[in-house]
C-alpha positions as CSV (number, residue, x, y, z in Angstrom):
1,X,-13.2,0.5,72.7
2,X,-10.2,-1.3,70.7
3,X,-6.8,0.1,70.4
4,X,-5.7,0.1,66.5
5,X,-3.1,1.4,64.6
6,X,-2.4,1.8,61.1
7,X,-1.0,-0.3,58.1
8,X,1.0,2.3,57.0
9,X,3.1,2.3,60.2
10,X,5.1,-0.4,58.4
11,X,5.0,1.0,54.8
12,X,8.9,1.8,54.9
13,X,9.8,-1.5,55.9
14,X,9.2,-3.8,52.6
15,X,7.7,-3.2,49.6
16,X,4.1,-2.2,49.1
17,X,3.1,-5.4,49.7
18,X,-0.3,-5.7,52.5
19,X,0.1,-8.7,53.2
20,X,4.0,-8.1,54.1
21,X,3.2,-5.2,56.1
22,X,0.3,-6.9,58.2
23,X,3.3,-10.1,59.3
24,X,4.7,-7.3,61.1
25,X,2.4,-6.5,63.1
26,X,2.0,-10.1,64.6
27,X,4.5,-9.3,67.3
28,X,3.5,-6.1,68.3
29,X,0.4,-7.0,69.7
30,X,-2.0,-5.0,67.9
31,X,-5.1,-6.7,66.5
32,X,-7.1,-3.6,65.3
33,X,-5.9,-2.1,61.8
34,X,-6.8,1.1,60.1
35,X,-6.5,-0.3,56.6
36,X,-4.0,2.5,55.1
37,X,-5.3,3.2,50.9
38,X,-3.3,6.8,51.6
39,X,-0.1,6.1,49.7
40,X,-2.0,3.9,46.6
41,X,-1.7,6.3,44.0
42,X,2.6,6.0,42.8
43,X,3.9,4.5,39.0
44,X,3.0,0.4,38.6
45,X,0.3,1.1,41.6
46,X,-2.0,-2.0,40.9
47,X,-4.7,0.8,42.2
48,X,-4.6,2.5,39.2
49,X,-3.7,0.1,36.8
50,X,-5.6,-1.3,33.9
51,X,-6.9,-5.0,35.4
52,X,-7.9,-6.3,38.8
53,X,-4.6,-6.8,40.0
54,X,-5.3,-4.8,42.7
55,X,-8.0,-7.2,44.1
56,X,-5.4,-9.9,44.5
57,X,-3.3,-7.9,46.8
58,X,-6.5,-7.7,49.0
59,X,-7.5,-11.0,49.1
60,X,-4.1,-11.8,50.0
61,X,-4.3,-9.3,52.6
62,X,-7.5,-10.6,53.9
63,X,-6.3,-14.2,54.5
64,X,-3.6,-13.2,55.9
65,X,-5.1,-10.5,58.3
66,X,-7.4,-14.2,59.1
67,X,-4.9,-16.4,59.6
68,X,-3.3,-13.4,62.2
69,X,-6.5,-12.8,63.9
70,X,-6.3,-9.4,62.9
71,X,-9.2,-7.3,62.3
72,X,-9.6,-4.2,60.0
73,X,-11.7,-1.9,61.7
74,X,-11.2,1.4,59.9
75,X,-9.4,2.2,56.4
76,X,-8.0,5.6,55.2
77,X,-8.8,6.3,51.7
78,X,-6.2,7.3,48.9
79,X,-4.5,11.2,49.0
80,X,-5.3,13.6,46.8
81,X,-7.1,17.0,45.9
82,X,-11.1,16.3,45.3
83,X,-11.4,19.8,44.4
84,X,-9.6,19.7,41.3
85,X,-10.4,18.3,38.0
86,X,-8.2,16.8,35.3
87,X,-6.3,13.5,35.0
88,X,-4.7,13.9,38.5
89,X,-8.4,13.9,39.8
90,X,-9.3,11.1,37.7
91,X,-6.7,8.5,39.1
92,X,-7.8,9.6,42.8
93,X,-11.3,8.9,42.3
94,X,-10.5,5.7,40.7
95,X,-8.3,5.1,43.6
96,X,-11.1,5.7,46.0
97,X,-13.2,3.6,44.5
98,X,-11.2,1.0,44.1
99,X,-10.4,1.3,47.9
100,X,-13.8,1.4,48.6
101,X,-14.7,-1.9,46.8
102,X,-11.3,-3.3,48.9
103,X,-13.1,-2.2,52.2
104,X,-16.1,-4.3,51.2
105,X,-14.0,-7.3,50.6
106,X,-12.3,-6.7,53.5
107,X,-15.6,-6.0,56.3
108,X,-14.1,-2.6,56.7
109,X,-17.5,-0.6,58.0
110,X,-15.8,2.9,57.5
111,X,-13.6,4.9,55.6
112,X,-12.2,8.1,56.4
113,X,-11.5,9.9,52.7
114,X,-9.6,13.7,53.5
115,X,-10.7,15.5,50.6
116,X,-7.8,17.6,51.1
117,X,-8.4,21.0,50.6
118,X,-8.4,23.0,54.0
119,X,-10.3,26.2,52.7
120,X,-11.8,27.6,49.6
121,X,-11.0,31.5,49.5
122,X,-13.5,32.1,47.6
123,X,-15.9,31.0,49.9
124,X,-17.5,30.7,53.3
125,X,-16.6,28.4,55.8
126,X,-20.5,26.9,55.3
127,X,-20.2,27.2,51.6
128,X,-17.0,25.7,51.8
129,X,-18.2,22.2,53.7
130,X,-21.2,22.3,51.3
131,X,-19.5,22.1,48.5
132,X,-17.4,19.3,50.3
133,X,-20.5,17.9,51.1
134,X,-21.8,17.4,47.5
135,X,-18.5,15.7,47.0
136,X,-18.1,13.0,49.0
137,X,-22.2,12.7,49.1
138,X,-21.5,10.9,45.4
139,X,-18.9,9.0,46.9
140,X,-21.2,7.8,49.5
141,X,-23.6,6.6,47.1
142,X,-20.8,4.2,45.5
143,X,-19.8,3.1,48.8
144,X,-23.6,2.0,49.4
145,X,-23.6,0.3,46.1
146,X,-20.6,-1.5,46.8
147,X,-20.8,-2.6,50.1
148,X,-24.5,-3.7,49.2
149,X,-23.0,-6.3,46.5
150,X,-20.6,-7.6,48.3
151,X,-22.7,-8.4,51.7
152,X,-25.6,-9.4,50.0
């Protein structure tokens, strides 16, 4: 068993910089990160910019997660409503993938994605998970793709 924490413990401390926010963790003792993509999705977010901008900040966060001897051994995948559709859903699930490409780069084995919604009212609690189900079953797909490319 390893004892971890999260990356967004530090995210009110200094900018949303991951790099930043993994140098303070170096005194604390922890070792074992859950790679927080939950608060990606805010104005200028490289995450949802045009560009890979957003692939810099986790290279950067890689080395430096090396040269602290840190390990990621989870990540936490960007907030937002799954169940909607629109323009708000459209950033999210480019979020997710883009988070989901950074846990690749990053040796990250597992992301936890909350598709948010607690209950459907309109359906049955076995409905309900079903149509969760079908959801995240095509983001499970990508995250094979992706995690196939960059361990090949």
């Amino acid at each position: 068993m390893k004892l971890a924490t999260t990356t967004a413990d530090f995210r009110g401390y200094r900018d949303n910089i991951p790099s930043e926010h993994l140098k303070l963790f170096e005194p604390t003792g922890f070792k074992c990160l859950d790679y927080s993509f939950y608060n990606v999705i805010y104005p200028g977010s490289p995450f949802i910019a045009d560009g890979d901008n957003w692939k810099r900040e986790i290279y950067d966060a890689r080395e430096t997660a090396e040269k602290l001897n840190m390990t990621f051994v989870q990540a936490h995948s960007p907030d937002g409503e799954h169940f909607i559709h629109g323009e708000a859903r459209d950033v999210l699930i480019l979020a997710t993938k883009r988070s989901i490409e950074a846990c690749a780069i990053l040796g990250i084995p597992s992301i936890v994605i909350h598709a948010a919604q607690l209950k459907d009212p309109d359906a049955t609690p076995t409905e309900f998970i079903k149509k969760k189900y079908r959801i995240l079953r095509r983001i499970l797909r990508y995250c094979r793709k992706i995690w196939y490319k960059h361990t090949d």
